[in-house]
mmJSON file of the N, C-alpha and C atoms, coordinates in Angstrom:
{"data_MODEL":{"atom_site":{
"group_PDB":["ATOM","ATOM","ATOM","ATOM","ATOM","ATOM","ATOM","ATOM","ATOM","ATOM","ATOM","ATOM","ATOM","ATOM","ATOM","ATOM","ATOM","ATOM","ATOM","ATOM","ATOM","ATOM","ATOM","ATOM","ATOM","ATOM","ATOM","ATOM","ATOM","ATOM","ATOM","ATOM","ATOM","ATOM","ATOM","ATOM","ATOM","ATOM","ATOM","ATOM","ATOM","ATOM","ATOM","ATOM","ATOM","ATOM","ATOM","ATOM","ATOM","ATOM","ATOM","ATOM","ATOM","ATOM","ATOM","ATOM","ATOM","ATOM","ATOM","ATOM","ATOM","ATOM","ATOM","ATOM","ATOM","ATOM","ATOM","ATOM","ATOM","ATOM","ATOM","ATOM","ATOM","ATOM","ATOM","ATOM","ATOM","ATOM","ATOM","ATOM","ATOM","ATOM","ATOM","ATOM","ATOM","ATOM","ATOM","ATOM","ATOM","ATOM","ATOM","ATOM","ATOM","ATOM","ATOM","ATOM","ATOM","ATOM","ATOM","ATOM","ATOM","ATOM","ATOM","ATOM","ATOM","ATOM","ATOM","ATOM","ATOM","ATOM","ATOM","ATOM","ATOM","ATOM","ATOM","ATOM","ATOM","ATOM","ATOM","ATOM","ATOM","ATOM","ATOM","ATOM","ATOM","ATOM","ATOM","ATOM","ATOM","ATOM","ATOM","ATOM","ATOM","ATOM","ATOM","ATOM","ATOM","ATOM","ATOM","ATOM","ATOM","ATOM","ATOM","ATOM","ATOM","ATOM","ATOM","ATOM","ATOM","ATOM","ATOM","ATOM","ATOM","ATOM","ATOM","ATOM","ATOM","ATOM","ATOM","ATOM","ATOM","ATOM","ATOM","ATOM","ATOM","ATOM","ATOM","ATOM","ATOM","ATOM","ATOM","ATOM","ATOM","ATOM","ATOM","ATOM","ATOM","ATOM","ATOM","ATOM","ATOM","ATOM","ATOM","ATOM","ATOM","ATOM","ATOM","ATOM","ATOM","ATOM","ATOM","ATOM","ATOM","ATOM","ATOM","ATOM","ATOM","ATOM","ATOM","ATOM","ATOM","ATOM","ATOM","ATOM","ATOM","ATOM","ATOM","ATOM","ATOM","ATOM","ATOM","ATOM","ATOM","ATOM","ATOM","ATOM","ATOM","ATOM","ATOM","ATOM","ATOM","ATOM","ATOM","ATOM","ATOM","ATOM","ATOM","ATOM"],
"id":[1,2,3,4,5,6,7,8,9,10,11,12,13,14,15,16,17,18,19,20,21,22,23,24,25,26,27,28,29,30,31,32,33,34,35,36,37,38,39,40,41,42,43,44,45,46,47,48,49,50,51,52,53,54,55,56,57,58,59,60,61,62,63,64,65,66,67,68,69,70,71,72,73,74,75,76,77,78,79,80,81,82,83,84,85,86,87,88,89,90,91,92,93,94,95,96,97,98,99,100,101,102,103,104,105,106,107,108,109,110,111,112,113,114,115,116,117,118,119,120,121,122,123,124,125,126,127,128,129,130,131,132,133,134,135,136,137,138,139,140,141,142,143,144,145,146,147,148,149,150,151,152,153,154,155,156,157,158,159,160,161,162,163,164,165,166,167,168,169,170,171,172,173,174,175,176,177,178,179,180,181,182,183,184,185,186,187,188,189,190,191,192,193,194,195,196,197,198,199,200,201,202,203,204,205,206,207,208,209,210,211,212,213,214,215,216,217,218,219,220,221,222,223,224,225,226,227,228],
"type_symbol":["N","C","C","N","C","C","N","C","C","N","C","C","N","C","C","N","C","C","N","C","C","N","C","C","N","C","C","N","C","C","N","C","C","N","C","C","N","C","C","N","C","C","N","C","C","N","C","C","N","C","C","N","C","C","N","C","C","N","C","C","N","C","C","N","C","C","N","C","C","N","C","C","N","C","C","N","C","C","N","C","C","N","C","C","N","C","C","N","C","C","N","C","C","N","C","C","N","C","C","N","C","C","N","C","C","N","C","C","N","C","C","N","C","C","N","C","C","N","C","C","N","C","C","N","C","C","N","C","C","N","C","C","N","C","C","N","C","C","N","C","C","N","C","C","N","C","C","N","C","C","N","C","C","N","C","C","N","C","C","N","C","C","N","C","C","N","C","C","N","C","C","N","C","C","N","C","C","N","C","C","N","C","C","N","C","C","N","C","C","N","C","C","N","C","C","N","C","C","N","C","C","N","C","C","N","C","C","N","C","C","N","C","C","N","C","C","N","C","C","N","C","C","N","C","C","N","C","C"],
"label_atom_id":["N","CA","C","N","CA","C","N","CA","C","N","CA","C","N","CA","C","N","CA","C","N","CA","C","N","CA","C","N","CA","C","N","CA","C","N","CA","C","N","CA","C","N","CA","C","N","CA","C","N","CA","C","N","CA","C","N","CA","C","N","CA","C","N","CA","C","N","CA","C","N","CA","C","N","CA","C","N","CA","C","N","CA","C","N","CA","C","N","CA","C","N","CA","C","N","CA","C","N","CA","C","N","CA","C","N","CA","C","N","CA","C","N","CA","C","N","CA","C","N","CA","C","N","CA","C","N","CA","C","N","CA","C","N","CA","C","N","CA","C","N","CA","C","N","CA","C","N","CA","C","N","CA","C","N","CA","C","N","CA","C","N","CA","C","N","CA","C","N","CA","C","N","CA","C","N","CA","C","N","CA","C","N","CA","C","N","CA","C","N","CA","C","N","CA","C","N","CA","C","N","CA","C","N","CA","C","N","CA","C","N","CA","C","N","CA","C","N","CA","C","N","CA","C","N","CA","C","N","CA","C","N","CA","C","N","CA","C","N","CA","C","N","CA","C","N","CA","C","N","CA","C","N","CA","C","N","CA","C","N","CA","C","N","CA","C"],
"label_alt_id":[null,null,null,null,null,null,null,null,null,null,null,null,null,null,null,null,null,null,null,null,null,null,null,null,null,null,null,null,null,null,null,null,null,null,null,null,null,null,null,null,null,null,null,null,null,null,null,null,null,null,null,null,null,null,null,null,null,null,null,null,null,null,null,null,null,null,null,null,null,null,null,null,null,null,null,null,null,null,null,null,null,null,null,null,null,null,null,null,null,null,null,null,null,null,null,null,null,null,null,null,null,null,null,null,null,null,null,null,null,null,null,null,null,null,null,null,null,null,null,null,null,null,null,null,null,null,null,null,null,null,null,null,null,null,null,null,null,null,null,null,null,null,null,null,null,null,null,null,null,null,null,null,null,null,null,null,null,null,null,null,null,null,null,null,null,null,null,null,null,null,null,null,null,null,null,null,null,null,null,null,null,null,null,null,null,null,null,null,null,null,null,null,null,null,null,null,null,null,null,null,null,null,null,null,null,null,null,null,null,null,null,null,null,null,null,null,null,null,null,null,null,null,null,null,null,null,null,null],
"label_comp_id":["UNK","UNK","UNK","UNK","UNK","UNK","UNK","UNK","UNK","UNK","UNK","UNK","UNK","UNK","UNK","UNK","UNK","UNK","UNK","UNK","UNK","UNK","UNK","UNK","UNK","UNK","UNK","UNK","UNK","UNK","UNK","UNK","UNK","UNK","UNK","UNK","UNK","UNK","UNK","UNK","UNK","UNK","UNK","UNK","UNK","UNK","UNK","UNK","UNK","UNK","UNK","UNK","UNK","UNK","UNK","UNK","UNK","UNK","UNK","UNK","UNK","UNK","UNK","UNK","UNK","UNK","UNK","UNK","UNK","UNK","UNK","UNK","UNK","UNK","UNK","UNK","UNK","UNK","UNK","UNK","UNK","UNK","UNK","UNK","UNK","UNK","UNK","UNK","UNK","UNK","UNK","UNK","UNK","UNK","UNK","UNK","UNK","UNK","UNK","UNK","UNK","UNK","UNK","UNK","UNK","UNK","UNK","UNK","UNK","UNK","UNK","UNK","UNK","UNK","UNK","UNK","UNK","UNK","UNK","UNK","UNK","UNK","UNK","UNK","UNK","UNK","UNK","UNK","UNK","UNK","UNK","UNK","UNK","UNK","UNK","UNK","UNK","UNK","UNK","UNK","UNK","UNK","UNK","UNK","UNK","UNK","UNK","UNK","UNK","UNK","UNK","UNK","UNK","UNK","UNK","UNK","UNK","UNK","UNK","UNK","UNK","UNK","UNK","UNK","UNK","UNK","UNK","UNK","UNK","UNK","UNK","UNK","UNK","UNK","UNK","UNK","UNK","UNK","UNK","UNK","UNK","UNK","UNK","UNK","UNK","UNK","UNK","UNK","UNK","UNK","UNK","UNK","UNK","UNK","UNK","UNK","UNK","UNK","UNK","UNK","UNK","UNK","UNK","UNK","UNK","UNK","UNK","UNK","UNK","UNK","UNK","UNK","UNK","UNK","UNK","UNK","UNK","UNK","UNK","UNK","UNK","UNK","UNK","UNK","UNK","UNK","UNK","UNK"],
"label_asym_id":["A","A","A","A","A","A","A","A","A","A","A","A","A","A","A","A","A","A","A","A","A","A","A","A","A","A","A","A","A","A","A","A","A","A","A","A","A","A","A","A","A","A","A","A","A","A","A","A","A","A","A","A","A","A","A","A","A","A","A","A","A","A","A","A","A","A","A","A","A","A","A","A","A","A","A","A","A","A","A","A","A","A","A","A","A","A","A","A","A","A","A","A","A","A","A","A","A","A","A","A","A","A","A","A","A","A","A","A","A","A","A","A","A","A","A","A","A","A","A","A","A","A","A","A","A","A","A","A","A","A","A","A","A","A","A","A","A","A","A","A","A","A","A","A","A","A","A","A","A","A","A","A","A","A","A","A","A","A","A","A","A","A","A","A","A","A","A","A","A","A","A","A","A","A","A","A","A","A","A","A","A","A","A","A","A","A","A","A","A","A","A","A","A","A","A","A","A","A","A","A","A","A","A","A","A","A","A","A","A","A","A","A","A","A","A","A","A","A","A","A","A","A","A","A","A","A","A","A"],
"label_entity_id":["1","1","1","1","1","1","1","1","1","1","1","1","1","1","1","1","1","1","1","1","1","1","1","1","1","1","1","1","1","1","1","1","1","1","1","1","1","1","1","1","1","1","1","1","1","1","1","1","1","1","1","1","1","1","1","1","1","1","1","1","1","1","1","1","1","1","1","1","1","1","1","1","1","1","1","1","1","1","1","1","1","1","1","1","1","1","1","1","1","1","1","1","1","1","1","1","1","1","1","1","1","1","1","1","1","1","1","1","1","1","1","1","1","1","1","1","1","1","1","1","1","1","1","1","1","1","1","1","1","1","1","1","1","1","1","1","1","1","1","1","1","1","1","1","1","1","1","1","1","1","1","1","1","1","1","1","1","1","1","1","1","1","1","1","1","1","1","1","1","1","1","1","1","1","1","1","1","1","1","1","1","1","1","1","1","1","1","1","1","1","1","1","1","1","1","1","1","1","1","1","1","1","1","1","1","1","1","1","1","1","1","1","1","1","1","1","1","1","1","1","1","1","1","1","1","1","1","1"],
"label_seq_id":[1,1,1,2,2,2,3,3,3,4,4,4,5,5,5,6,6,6,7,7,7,8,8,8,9,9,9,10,10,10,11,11,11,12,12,12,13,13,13,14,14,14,15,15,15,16,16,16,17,17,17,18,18,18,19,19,19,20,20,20,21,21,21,22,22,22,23,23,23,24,24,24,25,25,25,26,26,26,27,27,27,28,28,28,29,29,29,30,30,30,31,31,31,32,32,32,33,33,33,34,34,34,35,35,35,36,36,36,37,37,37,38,38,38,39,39,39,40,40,40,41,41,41,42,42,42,43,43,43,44,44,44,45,45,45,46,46,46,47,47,47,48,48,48,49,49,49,50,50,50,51,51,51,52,52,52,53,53,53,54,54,54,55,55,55,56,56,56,57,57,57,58,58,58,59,59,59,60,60,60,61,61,61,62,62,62,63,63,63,64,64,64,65,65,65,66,66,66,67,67,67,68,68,68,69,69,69,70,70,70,71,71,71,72,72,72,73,73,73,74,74,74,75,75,75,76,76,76],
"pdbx_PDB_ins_code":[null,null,null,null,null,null,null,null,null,null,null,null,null,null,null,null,null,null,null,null,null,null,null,null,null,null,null,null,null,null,null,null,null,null,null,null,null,null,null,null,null,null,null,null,null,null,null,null,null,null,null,null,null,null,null,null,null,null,null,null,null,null,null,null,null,null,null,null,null,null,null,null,null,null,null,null,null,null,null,null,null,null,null,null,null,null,null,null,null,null,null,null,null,null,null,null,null,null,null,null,null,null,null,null,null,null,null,null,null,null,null,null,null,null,null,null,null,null,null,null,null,null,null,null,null,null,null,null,null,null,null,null,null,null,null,null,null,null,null,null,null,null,null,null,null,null,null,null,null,null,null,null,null,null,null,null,null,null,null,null,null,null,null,null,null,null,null,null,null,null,null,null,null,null,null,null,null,null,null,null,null,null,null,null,null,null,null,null,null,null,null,null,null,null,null,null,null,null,null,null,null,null,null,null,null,null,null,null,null,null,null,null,null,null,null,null,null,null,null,null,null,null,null,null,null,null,null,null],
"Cartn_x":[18.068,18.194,16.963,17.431,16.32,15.79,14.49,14.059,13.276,13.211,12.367,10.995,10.173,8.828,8.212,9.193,9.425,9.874,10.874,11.287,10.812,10.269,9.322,8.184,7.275,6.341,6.611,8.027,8.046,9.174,8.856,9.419,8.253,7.209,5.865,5.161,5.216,4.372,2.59,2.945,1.651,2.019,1.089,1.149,1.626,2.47,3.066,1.806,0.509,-0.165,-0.741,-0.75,-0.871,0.186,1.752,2.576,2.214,1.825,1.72,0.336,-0.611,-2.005,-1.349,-0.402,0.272,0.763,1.803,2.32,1.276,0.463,-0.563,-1.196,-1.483,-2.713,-1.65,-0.132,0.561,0.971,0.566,1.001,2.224,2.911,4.396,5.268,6.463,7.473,8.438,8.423,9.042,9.711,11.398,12.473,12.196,12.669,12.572,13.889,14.535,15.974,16.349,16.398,16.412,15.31,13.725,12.685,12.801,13.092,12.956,12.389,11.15,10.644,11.287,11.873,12.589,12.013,11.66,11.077,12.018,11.983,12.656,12.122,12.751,12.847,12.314,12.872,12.646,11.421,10.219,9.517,7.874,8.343,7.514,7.397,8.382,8.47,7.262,6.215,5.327,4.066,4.095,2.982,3.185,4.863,5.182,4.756,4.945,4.867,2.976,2.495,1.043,0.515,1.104,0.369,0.751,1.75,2.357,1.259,1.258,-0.002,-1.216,-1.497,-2.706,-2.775,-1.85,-1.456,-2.032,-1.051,-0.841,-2.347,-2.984,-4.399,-5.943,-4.997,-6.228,-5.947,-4.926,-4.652,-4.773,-5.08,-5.224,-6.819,-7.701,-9.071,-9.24,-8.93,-8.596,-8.948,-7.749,-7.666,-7.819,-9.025,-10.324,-11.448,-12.323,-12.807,-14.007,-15.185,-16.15,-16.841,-17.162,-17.967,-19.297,-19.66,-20.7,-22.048,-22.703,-23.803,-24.782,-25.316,-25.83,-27.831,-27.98,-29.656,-29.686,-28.401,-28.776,-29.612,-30.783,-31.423,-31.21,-31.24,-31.192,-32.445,-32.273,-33.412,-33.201,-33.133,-33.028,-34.518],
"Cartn_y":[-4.627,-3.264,-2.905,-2.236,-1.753,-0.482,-0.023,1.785,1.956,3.104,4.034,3.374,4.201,4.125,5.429,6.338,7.528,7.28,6.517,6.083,4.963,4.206,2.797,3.586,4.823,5.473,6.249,6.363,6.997,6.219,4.971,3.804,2.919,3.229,2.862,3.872,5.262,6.34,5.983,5.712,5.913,6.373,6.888,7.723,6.943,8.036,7.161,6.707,7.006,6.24,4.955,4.816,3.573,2.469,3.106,1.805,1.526,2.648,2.242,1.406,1.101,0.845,-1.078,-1.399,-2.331,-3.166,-2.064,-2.736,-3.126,-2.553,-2.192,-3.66,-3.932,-5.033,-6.385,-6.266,-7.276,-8.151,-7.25,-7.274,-7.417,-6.873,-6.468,-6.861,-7.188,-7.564,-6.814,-6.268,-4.896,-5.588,-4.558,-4.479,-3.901,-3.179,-2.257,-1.85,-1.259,-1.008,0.614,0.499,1.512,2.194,2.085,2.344,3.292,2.781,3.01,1.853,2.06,0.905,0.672,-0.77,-0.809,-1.927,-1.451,-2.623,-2.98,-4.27,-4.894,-4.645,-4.37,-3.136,-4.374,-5.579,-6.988,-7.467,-7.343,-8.073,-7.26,-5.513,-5.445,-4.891,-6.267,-6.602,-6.91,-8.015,-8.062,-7.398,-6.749,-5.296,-4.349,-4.367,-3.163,-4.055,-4.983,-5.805,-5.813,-6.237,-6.333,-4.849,-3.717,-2.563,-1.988,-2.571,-2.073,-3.05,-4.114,-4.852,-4.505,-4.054,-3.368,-2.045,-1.551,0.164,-0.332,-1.039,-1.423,-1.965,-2.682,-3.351,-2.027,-1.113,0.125,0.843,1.159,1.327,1.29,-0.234,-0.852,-0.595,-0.511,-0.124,0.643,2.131,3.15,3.293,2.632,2.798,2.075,1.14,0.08,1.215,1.447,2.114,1.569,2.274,2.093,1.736,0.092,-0.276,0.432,0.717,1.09,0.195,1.189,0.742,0.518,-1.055,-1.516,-1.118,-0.387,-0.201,1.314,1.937,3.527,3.562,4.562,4.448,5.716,5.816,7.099,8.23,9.048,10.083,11.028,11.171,12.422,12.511],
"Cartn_z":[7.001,7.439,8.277,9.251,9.961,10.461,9.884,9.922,10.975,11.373,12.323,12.235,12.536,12.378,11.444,11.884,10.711,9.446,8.997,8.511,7.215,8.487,7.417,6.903,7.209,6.803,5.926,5.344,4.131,3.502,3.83,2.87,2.465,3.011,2.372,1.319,2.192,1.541,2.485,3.492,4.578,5.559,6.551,7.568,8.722,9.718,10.639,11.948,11.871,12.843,12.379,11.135,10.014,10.081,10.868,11.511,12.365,13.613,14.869,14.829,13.749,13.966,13.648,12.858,12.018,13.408,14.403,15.305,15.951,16.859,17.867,17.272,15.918,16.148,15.721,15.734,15.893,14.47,13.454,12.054,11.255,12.171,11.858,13.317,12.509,13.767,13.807,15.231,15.202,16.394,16.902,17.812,18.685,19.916,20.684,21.121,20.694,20.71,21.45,22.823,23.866,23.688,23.845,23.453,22.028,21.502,19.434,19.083,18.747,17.706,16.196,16.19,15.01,14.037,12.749,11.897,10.736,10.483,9.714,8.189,7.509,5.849,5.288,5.218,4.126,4.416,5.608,5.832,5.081,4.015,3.843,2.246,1.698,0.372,-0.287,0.405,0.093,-0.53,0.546,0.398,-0.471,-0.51,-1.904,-3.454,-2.953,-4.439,-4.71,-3.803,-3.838,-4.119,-3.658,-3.916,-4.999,-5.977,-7.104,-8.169,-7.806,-8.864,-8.969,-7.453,-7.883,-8.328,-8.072,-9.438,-10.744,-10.711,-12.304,-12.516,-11.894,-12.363,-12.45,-10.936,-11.35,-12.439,-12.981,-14.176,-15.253,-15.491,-16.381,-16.741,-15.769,-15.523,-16.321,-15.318,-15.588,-17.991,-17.86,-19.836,-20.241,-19.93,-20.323,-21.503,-22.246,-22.761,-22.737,-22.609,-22.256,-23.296,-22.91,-24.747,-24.686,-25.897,-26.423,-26.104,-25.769,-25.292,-26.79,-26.562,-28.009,-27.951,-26.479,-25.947,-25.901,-26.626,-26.586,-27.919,-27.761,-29.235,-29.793,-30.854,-31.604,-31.545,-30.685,-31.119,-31.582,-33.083,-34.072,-34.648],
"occupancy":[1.0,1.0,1.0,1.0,1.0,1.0,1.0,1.0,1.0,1.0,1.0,1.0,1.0,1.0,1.0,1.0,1.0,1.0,1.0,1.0,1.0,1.0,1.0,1.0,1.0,1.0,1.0,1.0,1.0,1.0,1.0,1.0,1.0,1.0,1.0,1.0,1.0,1.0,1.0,1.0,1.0,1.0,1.0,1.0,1.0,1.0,1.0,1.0,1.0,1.0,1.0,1.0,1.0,1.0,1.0,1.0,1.0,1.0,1.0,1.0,1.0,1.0,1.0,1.0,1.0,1.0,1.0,1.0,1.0,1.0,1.0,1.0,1.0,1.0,1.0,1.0,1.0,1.0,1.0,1.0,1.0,1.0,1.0,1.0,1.0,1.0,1.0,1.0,1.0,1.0,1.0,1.0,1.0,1.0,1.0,1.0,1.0,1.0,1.0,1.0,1.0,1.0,1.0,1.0,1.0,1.0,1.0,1.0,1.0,1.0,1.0,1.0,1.0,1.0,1.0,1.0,1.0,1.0,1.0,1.0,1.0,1.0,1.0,1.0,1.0,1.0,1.0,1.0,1.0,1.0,1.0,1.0,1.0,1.0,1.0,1.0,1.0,1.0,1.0,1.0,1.0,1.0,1.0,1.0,1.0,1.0,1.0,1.0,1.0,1.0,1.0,1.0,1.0,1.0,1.0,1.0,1.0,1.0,1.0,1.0,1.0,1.0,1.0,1.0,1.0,1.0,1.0,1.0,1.0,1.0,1.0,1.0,1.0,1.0,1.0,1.0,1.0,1.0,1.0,1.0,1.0,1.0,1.0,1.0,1.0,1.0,1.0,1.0,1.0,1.0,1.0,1.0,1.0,1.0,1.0,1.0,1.0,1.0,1.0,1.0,1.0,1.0,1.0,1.0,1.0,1.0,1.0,1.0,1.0,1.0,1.0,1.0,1.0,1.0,1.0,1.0,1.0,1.0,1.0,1.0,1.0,1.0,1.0,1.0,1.0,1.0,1.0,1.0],
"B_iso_or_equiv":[0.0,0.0,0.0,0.0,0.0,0.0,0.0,0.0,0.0,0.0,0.0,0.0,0.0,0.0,0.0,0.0,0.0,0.0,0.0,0.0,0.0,0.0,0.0,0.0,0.0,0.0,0.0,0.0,0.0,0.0,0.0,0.0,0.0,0.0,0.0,0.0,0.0,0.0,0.0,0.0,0.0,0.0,0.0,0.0,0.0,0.0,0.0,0.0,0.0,0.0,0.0,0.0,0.0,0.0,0.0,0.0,0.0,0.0,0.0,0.0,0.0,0.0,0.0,0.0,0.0,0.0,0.0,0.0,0.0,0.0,0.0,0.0,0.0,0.0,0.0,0.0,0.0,0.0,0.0,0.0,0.0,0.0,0.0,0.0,0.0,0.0,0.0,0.0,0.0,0.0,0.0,0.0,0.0,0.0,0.0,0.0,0.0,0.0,0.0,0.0,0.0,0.0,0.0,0.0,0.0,0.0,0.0,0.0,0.0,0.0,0.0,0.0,0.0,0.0,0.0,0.0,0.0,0.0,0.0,0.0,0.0,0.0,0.0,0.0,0.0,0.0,0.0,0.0,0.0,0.0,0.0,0.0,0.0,0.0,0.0,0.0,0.0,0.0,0.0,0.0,0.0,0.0,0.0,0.0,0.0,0.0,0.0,0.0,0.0,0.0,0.0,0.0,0.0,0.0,0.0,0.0,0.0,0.0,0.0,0.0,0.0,0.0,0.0,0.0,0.0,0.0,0.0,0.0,0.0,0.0,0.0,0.0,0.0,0.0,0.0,0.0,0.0,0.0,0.0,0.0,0.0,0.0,0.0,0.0,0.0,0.0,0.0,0.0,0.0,0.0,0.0,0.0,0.0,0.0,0.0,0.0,0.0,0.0,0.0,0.0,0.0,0.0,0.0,0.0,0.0,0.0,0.0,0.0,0.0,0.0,0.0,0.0,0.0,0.0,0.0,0.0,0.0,0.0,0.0,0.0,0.0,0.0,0.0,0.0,0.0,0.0,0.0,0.0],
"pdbx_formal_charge":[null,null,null,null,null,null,null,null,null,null,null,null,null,null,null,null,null,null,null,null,null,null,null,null,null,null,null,null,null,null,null,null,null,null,null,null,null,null,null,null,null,null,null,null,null,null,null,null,null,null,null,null,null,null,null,null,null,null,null,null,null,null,null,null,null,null,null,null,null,null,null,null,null,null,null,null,null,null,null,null,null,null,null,null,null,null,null,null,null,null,null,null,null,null,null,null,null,null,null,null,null,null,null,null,null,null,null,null,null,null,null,null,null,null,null,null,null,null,null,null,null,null,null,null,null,null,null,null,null,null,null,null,null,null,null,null,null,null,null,null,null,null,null,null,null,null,null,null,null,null,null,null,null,null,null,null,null,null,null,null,null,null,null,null,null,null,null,null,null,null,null,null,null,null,null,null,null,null,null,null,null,null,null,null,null,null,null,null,null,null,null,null,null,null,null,null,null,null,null,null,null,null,null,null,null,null,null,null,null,null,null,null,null,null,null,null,null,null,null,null,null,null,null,null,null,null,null,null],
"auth_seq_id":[1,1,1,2,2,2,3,3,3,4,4,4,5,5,5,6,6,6,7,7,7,8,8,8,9,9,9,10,10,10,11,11,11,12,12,12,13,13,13,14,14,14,15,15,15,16,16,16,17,17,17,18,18,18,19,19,19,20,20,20,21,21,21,22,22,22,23,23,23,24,24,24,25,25,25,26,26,26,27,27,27,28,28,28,29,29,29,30,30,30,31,31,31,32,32,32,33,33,33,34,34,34,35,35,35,36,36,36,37,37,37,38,38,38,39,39,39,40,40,40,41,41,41,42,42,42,43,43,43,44,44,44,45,45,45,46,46,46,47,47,47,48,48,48,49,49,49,50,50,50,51,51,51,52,52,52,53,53,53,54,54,54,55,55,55,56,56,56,57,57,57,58,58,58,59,59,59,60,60,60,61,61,61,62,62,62,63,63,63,64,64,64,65,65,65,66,66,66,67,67,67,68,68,68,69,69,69,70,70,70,71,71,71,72,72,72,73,73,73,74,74,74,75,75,75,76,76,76],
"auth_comp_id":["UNK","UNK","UNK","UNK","UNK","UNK","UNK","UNK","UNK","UNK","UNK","UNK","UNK","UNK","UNK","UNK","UNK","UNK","UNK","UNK","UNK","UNK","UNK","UNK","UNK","UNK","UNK","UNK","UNK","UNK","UNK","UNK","UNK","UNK","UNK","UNK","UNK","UNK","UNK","UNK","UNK","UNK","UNK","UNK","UNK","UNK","UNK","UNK","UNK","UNK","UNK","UNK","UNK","UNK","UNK","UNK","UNK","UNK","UNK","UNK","UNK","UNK","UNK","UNK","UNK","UNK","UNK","UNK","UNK","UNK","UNK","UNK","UNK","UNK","UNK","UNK","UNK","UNK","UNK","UNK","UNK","UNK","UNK","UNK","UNK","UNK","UNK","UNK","UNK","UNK","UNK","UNK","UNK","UNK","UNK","UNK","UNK","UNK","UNK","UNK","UNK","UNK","UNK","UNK","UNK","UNK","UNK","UNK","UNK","UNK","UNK","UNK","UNK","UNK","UNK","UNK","UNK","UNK","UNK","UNK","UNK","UNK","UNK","UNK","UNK","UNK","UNK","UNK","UNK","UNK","UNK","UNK","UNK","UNK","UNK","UNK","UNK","UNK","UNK","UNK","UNK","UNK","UNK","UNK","UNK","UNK","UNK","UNK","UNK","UNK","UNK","UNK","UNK","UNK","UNK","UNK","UNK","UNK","UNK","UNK","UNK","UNK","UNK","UNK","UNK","UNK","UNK","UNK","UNK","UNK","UNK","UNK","UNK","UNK","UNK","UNK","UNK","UNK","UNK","UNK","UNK","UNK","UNK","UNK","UNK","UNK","UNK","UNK","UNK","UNK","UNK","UNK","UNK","UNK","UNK","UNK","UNK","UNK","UNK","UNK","UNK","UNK","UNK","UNK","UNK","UNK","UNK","UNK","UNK","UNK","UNK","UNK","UNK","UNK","UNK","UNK","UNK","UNK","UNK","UNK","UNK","UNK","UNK","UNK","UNK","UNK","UNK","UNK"],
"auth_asym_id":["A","A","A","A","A","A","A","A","A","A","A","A","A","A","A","A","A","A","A","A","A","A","A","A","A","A","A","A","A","A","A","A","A","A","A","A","A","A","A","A","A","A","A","A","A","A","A","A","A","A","A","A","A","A","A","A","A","A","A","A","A","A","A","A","A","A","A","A","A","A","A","A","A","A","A","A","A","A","A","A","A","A","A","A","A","A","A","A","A","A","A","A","A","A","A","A","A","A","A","A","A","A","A","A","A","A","A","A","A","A","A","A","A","A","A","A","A","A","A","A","A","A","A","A","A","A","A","A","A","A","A","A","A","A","A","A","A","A","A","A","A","A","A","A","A","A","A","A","A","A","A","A","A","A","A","A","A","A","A","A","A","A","A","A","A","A","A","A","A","A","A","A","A","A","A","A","A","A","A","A","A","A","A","A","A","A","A","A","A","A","A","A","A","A","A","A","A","A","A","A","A","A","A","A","A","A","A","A","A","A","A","A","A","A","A","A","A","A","A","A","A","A","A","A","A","A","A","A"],
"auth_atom_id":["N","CA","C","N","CA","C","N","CA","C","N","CA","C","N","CA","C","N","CA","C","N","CA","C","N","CA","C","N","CA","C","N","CA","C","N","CA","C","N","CA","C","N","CA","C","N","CA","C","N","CA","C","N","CA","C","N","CA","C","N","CA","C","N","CA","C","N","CA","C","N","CA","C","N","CA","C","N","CA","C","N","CA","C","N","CA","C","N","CA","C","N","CA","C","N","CA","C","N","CA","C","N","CA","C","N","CA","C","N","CA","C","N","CA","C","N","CA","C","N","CA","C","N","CA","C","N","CA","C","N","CA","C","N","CA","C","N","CA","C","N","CA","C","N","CA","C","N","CA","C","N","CA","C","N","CA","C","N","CA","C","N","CA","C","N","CA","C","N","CA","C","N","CA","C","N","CA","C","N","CA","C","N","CA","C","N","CA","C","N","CA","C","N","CA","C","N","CA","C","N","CA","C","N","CA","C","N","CA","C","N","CA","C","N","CA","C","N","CA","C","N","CA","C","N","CA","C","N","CA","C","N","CA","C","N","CA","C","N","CA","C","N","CA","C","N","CA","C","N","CA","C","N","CA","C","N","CA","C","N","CA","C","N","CA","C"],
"pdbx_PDB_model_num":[1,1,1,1,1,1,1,1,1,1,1,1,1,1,1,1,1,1,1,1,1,1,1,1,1,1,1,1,1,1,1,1,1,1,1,1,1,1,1,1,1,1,1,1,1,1,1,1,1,1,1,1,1,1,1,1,1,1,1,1,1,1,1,1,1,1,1,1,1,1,1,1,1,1,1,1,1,1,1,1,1,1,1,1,1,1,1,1,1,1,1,1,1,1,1,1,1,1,1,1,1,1,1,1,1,1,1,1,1,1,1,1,1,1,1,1,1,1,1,1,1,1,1,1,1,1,1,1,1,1,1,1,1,1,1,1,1,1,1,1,1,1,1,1,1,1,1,1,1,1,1,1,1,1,1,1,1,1,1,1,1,1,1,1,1,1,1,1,1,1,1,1,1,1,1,1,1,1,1,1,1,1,1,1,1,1,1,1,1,1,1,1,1,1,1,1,1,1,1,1,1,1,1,1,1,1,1,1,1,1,1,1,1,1,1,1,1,1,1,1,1,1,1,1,1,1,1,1]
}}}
């Protein structure tokens, strides 16, 4: 299937000068279909998958708990 540039930018959830920056440095393989830039939906499986692992890994951070520090000293 193949989307806009409007389109692929909110099939990512990034901004549409963030495609054109994708095309522009030759990242992505895009159509030109009666001057409509057209990008192919399957080729950016990757990136959804890679930016979903790293969710999940900042996440995971995220509700890591901060060990206790064994050099705090007691001053009472």
């Amino acid at each position: 299937m193949y989307l806009t540039v409007e389109q692929t930018a909110e099939y990512l959830d990034v901004s549409v000068s963030e495609i054109y920056r994708l095309i522009r440095e030759n990242q992505v393989r895009y159509l030109d279909v009666d001057g409509e830039v057209m990008l192919y939906q399957e080729q950016f499986n990757l990136f959804l998958k890679e930016r979903e692992r790293q969710l999940a890994a900042y996440e995971e951070y995220l509700n890591t708990p901060i060990p206790e520090d064994k050099d705090i000293k007691d001053e009472d």
